[in-house]
C-alpha positions as a Markdown table, in Angstrom:
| # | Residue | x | y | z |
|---|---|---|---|---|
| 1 | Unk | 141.9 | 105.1 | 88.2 |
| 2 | Unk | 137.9 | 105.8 | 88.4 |
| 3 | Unk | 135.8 | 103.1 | 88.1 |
| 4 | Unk | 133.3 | 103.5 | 85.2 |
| 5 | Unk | 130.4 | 103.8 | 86.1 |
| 6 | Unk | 126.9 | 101.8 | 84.8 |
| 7 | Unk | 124.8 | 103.6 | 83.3 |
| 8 | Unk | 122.1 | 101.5 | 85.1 |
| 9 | Unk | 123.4 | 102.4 | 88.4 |
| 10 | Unk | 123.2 | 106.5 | 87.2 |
| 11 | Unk | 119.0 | 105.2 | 85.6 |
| 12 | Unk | 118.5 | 103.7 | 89.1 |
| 13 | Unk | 119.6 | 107.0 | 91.1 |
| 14 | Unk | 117.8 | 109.3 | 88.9 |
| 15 | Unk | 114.7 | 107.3 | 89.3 |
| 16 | Unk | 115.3 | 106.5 | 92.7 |
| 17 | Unk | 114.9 | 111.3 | 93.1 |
| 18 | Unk | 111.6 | 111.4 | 90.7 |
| 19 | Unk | 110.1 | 108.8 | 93.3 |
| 20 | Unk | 110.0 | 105.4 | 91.0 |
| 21 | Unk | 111.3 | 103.6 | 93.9 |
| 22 | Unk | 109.9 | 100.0 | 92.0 |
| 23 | Unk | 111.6 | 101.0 | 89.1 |
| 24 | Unk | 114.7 | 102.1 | 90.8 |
| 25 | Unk | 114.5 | 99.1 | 92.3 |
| 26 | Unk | 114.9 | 97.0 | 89.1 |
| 27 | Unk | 117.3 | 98.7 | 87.1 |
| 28 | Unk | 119.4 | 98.3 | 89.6 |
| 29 | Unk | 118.9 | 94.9 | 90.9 |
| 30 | Unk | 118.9 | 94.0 | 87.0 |
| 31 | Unk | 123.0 | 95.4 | 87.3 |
| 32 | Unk | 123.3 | 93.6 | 90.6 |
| 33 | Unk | 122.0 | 90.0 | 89.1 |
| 34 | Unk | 125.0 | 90.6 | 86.8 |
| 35 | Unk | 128.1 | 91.5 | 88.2 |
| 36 | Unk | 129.8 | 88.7 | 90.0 |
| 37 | Unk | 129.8 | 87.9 | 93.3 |
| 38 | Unk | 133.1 | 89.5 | 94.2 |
| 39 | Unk | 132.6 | 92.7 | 92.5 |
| 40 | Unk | 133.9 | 95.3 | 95.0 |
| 41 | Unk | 130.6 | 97.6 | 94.4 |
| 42 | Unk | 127.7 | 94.5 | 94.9 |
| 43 | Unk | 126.9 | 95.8 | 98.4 |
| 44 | Unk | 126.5 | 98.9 | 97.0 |
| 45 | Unk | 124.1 | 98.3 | 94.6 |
| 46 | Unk | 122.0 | 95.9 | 97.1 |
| 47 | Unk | 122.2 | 98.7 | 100.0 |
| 48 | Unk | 120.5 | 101.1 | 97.1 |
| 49 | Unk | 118.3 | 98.4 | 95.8 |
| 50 | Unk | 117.1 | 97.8 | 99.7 |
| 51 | Unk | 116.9 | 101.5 | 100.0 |
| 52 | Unk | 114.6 | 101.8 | 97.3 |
| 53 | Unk | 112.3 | 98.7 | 98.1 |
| 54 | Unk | 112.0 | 100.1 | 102.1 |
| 55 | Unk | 110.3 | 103.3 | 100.8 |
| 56 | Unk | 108.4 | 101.5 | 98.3 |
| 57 | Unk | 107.1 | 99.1 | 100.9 |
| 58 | Unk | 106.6 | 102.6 | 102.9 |
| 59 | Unk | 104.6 | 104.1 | 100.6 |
| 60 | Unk | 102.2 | 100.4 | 100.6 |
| 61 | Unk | 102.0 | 100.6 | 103.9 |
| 62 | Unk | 104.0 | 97.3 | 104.8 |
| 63 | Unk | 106.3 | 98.8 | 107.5 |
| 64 | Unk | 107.4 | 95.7 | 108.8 |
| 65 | Unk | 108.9 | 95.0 | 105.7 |
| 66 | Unk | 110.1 | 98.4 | 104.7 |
| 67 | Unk | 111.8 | 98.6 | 108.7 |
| 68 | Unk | 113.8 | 94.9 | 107.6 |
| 69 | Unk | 114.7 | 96.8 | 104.3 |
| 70 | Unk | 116.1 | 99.7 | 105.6 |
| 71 | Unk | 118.4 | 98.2 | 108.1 |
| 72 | Unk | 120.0 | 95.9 | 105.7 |
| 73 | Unk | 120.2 | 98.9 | 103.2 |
| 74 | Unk | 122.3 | 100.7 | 105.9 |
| 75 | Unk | 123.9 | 98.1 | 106.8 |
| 76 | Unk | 125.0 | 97.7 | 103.1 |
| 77 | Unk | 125.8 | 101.2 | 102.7 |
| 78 | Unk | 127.7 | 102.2 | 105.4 |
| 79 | Unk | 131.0 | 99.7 | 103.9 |
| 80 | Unk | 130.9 | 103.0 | 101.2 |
| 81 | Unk | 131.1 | 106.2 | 103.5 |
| 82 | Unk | 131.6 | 108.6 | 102.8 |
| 83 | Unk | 131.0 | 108.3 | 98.6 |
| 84 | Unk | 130.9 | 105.9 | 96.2 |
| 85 | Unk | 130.9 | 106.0 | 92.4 |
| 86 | Unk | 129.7 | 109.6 | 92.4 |
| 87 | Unk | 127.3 | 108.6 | 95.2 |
| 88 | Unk | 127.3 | 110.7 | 98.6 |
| 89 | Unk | 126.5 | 107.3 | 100.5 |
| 90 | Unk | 126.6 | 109.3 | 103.9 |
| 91 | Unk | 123.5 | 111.7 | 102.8 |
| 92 | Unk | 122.0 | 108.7 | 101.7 |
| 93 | Unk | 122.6 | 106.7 | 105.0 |
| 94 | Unk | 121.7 | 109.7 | 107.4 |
| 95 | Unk | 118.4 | 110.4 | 104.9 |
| 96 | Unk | 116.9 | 106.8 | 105.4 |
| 97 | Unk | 117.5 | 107.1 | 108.9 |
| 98 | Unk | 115.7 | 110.2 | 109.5 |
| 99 | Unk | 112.7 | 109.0 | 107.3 |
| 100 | Unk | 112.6 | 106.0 | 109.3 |
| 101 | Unk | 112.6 | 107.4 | 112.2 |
| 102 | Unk | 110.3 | 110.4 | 111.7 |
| 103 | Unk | 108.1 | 108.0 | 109.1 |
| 104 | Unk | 107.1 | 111.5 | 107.2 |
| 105 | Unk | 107.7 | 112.0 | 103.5 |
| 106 | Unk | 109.1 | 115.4 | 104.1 |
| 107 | Unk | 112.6 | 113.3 | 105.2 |
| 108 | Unk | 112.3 | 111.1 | 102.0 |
| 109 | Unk | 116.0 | 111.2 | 101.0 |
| 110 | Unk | 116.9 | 112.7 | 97.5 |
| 111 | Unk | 120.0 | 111.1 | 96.1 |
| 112 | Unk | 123.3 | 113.6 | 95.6 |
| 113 | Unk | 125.5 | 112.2 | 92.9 |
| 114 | Unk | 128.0 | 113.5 | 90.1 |
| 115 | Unk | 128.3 | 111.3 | 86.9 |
């Protein structure tokens, strides 16, 4: 059976590829506030949450805080590898890590999903 997926989760994404890494950010966090704490996709949602807020505190120029942020996003998203609700998690992993390590907006990942 496929999990049904949140329509905040899909908002999230799609903001997440227009750049709106705050609003990403909140949308999501706002469905992460609200499942319970033993909802098999929580880590998800945080790793994409902590994806967003890294390239958010990128773009303000805080890298130590974006660096923090981006491990604990991977280390969130890599319990979901290869894919997750429509999400390729791996493209996502491998494009934070190449934008972190080249710290050039040219890597900036964009998000590959199906809904």
């Amino acid at each position: 059976m496929t999990p049904i997926v949140d329509p905040r989760f899909i908002r999230g994404l799609h903001l997440f590829n227009e750049g709106e890494y705050f609003e990403a950010h909140d949308v999501i966090e706002e469905l992460w506030l609200e499942v319970p704490s033993d909802d098999p996709m929580r880590d998800l949602y945080q790793g994409v949450i902590q994806a967003a807020a890294a390239i958010y505190q990128f773009d303000r120029g805080i890298l130590s805080g974006a660096l923090g942020l981006h491990c604990a996003s991977v280390k969130h998203l890599r319990k979901y590898e290869p894919a997750a609700l429509g999400l390729n998690v791996s493209q996502l992993v491998n494009g934070l890590n190449d934008f972190f390590k080249h710290r050039d907006k040219k890597y900036i990942p964009v998000l590959e999903f199906k809904k």
